[in-house]
Structures are given as C-alpha cells and as structure tokens.
N, C-alpha and C positions, 0 to 999 in steps of 0.2 A: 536600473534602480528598482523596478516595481518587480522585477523577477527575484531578483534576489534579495528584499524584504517578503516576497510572498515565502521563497519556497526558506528562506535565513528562520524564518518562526514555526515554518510546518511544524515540526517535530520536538521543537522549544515549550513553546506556547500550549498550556493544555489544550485540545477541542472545549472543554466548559467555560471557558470565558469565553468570553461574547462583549462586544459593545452595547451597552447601558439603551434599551428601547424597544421597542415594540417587537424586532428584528429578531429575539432571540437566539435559537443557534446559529439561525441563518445568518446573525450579524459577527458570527467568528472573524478574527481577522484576515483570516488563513482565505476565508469564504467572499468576504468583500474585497479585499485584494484582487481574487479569480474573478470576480463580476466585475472589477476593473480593469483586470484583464484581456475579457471577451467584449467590452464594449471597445476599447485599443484598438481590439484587432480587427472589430467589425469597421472602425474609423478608417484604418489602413487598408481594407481590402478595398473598400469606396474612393478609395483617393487615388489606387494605384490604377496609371494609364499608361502603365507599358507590361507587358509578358514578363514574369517574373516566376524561377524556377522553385516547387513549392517540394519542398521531401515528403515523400510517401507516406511517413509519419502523420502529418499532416491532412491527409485524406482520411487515413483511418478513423484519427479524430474524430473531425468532422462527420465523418457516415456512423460512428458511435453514437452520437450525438443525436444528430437526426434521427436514428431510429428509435433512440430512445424516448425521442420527445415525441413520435408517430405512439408507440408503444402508451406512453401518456397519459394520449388523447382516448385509445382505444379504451382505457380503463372506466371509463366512463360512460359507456355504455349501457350499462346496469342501471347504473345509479349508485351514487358512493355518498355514505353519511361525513359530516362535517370531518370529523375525527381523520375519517380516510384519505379528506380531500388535500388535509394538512401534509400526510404524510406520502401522500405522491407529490403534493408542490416541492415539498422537503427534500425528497430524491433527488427531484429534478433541477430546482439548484443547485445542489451538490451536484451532480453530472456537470451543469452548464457551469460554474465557478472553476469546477476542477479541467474541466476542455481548455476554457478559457485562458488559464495560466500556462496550461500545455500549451497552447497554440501560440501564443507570445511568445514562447520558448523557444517554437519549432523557426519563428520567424528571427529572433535576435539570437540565438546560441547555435554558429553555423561551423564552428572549429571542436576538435579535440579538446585543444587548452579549453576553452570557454567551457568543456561539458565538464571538463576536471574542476572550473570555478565549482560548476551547480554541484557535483558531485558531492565536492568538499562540504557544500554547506549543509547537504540534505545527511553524509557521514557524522559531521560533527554535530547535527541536532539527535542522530541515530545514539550514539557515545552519549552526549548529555541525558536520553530519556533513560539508557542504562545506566547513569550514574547514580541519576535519580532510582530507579527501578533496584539497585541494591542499596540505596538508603534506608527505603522502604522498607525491604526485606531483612534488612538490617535494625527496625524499628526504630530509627533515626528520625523519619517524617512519617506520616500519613498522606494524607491529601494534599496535593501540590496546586489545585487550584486557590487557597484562598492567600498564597504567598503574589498571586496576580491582580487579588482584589484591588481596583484603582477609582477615583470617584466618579471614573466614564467605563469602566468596566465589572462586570457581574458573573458568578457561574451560574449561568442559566438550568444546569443538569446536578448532582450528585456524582460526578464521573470520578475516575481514579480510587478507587479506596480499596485497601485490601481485601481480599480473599484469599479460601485456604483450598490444597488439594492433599486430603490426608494430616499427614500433622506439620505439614509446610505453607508457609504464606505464597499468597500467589499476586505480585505485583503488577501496577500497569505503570509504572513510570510515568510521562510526560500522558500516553496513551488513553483510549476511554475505555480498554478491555483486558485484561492481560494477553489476551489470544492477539489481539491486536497488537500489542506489544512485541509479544515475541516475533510474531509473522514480520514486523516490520526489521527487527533487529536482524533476522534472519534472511530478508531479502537485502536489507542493505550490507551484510557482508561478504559479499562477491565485490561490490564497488570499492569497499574499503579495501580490498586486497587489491583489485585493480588499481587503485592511488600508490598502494605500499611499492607496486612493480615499475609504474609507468609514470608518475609523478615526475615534474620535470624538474623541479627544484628539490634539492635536499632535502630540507625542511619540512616540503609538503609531502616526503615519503616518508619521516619520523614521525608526523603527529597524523597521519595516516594507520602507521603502525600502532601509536599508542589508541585509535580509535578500535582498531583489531582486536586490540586486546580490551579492552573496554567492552565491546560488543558481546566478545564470549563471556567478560567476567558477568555481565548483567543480565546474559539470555537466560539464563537455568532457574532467573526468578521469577519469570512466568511461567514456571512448570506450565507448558504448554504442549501437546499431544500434538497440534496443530503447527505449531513452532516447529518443532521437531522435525514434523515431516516438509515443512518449507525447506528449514534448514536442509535437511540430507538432499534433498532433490536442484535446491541450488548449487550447494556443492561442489554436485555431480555433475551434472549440467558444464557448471563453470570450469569445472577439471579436464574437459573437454578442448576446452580453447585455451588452456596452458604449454608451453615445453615441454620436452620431459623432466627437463630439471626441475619445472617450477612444480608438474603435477607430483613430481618426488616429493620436495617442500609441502608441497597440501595436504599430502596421506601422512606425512611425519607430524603436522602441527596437526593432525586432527587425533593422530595415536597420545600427541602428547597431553593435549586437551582432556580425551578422555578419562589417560592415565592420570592425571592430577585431579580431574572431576570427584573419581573413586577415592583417593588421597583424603583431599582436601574436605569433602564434601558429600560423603556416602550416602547420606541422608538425600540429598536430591536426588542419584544416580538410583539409587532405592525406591524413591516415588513414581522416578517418571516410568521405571522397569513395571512398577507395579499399575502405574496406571494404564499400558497396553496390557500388559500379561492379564489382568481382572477388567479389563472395557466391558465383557460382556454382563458384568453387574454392577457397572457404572451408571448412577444416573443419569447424566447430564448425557446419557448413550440411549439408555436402554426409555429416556423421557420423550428422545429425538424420534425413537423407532416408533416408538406408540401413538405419535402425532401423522406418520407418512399414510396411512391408510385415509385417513380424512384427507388429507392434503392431495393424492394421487384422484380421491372419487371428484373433487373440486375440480382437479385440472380436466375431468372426463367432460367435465360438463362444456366447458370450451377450451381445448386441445390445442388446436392452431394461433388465437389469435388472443386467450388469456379473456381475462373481463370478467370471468363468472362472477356472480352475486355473491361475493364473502367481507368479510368482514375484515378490512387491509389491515387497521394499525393490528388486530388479533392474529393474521398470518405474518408480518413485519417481527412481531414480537417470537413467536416460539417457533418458528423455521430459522436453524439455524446451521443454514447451508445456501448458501444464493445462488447455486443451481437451481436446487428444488424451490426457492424463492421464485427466481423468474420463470419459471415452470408453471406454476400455479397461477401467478400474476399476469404473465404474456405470453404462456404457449408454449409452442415449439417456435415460434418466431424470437418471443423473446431470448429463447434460448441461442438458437441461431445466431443472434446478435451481439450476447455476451461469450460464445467462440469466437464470433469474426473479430471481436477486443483482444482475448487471449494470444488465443490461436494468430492470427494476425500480428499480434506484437512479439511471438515467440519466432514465428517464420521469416519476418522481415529481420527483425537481429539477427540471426542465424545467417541469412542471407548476404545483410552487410558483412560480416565476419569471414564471410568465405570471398567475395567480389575480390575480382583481378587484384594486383599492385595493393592490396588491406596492409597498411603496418601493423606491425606485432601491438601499436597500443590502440589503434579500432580494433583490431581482434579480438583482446582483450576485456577491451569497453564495449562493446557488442556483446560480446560471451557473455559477460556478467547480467548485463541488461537482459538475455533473453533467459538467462538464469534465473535471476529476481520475477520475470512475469511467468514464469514454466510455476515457478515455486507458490506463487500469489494464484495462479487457476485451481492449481491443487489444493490450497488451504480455501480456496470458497468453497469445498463441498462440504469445509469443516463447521464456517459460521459464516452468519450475511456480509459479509467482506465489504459488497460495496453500500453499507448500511454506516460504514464509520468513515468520520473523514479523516484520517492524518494517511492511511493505508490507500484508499479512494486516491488524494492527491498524488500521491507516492506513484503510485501504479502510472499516473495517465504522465508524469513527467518524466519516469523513465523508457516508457515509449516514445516521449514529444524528442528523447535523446538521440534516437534510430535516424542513420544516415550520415549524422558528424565526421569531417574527416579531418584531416593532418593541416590544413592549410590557415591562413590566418584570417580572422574575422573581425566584425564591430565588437566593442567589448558591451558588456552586461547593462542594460537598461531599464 
C-alpha cells in the first residue's frame, strides 16, 4: 500500500505542494512517503534473523546512498553559510526519501506482474502529466498547483508555469521544469511500450497504448532540446531488446509520428529544428558556457574530494548540468559516484536482459529500464537532474526494478 500511493502520486501530484508546516518542500507527499519508506526498511532489516536473498539492485542503492551522504559531510569542510547548509540538507533528503521507496520496492516487488503493477502507475501518472502538459499548451490551464490547494496543503514554490521557446509555449505539466517534463515523458515511453507488448491482461495492453499515445501527443509541449535527446537515446537503446518484428513496429510508429508532427504541427517541428540548428546563439547555451570557466577554476581548487569554499545555493542555481554539478561540489569522487548510479543501473539491466532462460517479457522490461536510465545520464549533462524530485524518484524506482523475474510474488504493500 505505501508503494503504490507513494510512487500512485509521483507524477500526479505537482512537486509544489507540500504539506502545510515548517517542512516545506521537504514535506511533499512524494518525499514523506519515501522517509516512510526508508524508516520500513530500516525496521525490517533489524528484525530479519535469517539470510535473505537481496537483488543487486539493492546494493547499488544502498552504496548510492552512502556515498552520497559521505559526500555530504565532506562539504563542510570549508564552511557553508546558512543558505548552503539548507540546500545540501535539501539534496540529501531527497536522495534518502527517494532510496528509501526504491528500497521498499526492491524488497516487496519480486515478480514481473508486480513490476507491471508499478509500471502502470508510474505510465499512467506519465499520460496524466501530458495531459495536463497539452492543456497547458493549449491555454486551457496554467498552473496546476493551486487546483491541489487543501486547508493541510500549500505550494511552497511558484513551480509549473509556462514558458516560451521562440513563439511556442513551453510546458511543465504535472512537472517543476518543462525539461523535467519532457525527460520524464521520454524515459517513461520505453515502459509504456513494454506494457503495450507484454501486458498480461487485455485491458492492461489498450490503456497502455492509449498512455503511448498520450506521451507522444504531450512530449512536443515541452519543446525540450534535452527531451529530445532522452527520447532518441531511449529508443534506441530500447530497439535493441525488441524482435525483429516488433523493432519494424518502432521505426514505422516513429516515421509515423514524425510524419504527422510535420502535418499537424509544423510550428513545433520548426522550433525544435531551430533550436539545435541556432544553439550556438542560444542563451540558455551560450549563459551555460560563460559560467564553466568559473566553475572548472572552483573544482581546481579541490579536484578529488570537492568542498571548495563557494557559494552552494549560487552553484545549485546556474550549473545546469549535474555532471558538472557534482564536479564542482565533490570532485572526481563525487563524480565517480554518480557513474556507479548510472552506469551501474544501465549495466545491471543490460545484464538481466541477457541472463540464461530471460523471457521475452524480462527482456523487454530490462531493455526498457536500462533504456530510461542510459536516456536520464544523458540528459544530466543538460540540467541538475537530480535537483528535481518527480525525475530523482523515477530514476532510483526504475532501477529498484532490476532483477524482477517471471515467478509469482507478495502482492503490493
């Protein structure tokens, strides 16, 4: 039950609402759920007195995590003004909230079917934030948080509001960025198509499909650069661990898609062309490149293990790329540490997907998975990725996924 109301709102529920108190973003639902999470699982690792086999997944977690919270501590070495100290606690909740519901996940979601439950719900919140995300675009709504205002809950932030790229609106849906937005729509449509294939029930392979279709129709409203190249790199990725028939299927619905984009819609297929073709007199490009000279002399000063004396919430704010983020912030460690996430969670998918006796729907569901995180490394060099939580969450459950097989399990708790 606490899994699937946590991850049932991920993608629903703005990030700007918050529960009404002191808490603010920290008191997201999404956020306190995951800290009820991680206290679960810390209850259940203390109680267990027999050997009990734990998936791989699971370690990574955990060694994520630690280092992260080693990482932390190191930052403090300097000395960090108030401001700063907010926003490394801030981080690091969010790490630990978002481990925390992975890791309840890794421990109750131990079948296929069960990963198709989570799938569904994290698809169908993906579909609702496009639905929203073309309302928007549509100038139907604006800001979707103050439809959540309740007399126990508040938007703590200004999140979701439109912006434009050229003479287009640029939506965030459910989301707190429209990059956010799209990267998200974009990694969850490998799963959605996995449901469309492998669904066990009829039912759950038609509104599977309508979520497909949903995803595409609302991705193009976040004219996102970073979307984009999620999207293609998922894909591809994903087209990998199809049939041939089914990789036939992919290249034709992606001919079809573009060819109605053009159709339908020239005006976006006109922006987004324009926005690679003129990047190099883009500013949100050319603002990014004029900041890295500062940001590289910063890391000079402590290489290895991060900490230099800067000024956090001002690097938090205009690096926006979480490579070069935890580059600055923790080194070459810190960086090390956000591969062994990536990296780690693309090679273990990879690897369930190939393992002896795999059915065509771990194959599948593996592919897609290490699809979505191939796709989410790539777009952190675009923005602080793990600076937002609905994308943060997303990321650490689709890895908590890695290792699920065909056999029957406890159901959803």
């Amino acid at each position: 039950m606490v899994l699937a109301v946590g991850y049932g709102v991920l993608l629903v529920v703005p990030a700007a609402i918050a529960i009404v108190g002191p808490l603010k973003s920290n008191g997201s639902f999404v956020r306190l759920v995951g800290l009820l999470s991680f206290f679960l699982v810390l209850a259940a690792v203390l109680r267990w007195k027999e050997t009990r086999t734990v998936r791989p997944a699971a370690a990574l977690l955990v060694g994520y995590l630690a280092l992260h919270l080693f990482s932390w501590g190191l930052s403090f070495r300097h000395g960090v003004g108030a401001g700063g100290i907010a926003t490394l606690n801030r981080a690091l909740l969010l790490t630990t909230s978002a481990v925390g519901l992975a890791l309840l996940c890794t421990m109750v979601v131990r079948s296929v079917r069960q990963a198709h439950v989570l799938a569904g719900l994290l698809v169908g919140g993906a579909a609702f934030s496009a639905v929203i995300g073309i309302l928007q675009g549509l100038n139907v709504i604006d800001r979707l948080a103050p439809y959540f205002l309740t007399p126990i809950t508040a938007a703590v932030v200004e999140k979701g509001a439109i912006t434009s790229r050229g003479d287009l609106a640029r939506v965030s849906g459910t989301a707190t960025h429209p990059i956010e937005y799209a990267v998200i729509l974009a990694m969850m449509l490998p799963l959605a198509i996995h449901l469309l294939l492998h669904a066990r029930v009829r039912r759950s392979r038609l509104w599977a499909g309508v979520g497909c279709g949903t995803i595409l129709l609302g991705f193009p409203f976040g004219v996102s650069r970073a979307g984009l190249l999620t999207l293609v790199v998922a894909l591809l990725v994903y087209g990998a661990y199809l049939r041939g028939s089914q990789r036939v299927g992919l290249l034709l619905a992606v001919g079809v898609a573009l060819t109605s984009a053009m159709v339908v819609a020239p005006a976006v297929v006109s922006t987004f062309a324009q926005s690679i073709i003129g990047a190099e007199e883009d500013n949100s490009i050319t603002g990014r490149l004029d900041d890295y000279p500062l940001l590289f002399a910063r890391f000079e000063q402590a290489p290895w293990l991060g900490g230099a004396p800067v000024d956090v919430r001002q690097i938090a704010t205009v690096t926006d790329n979480q490579w070069l983020l935890t580059l600055v912030g923790s080194g070459i460690f810190g960086v090390a540490t956000l591969a062994l996430l990536f990296g780690g969670g693309v090679l273990m998918a990879m690897s369930a997907a190939r393992r002896p006796a795999v059915t065509p729907a771990e194959r599948s569901l593996h592919g897609a998975i290490g699809a979505a995180v191939a796709g989410a490394a790539l777009a952190a060099g675009t923005f602080d990725l793990l600076s937002f939580q609905q994308v943060t969450f997303l990321i650490f459950a689709l890895i908590a996924l890695i290792g699920v097989r065909s056999h029957t399990g406890p159901h959803l708790t």
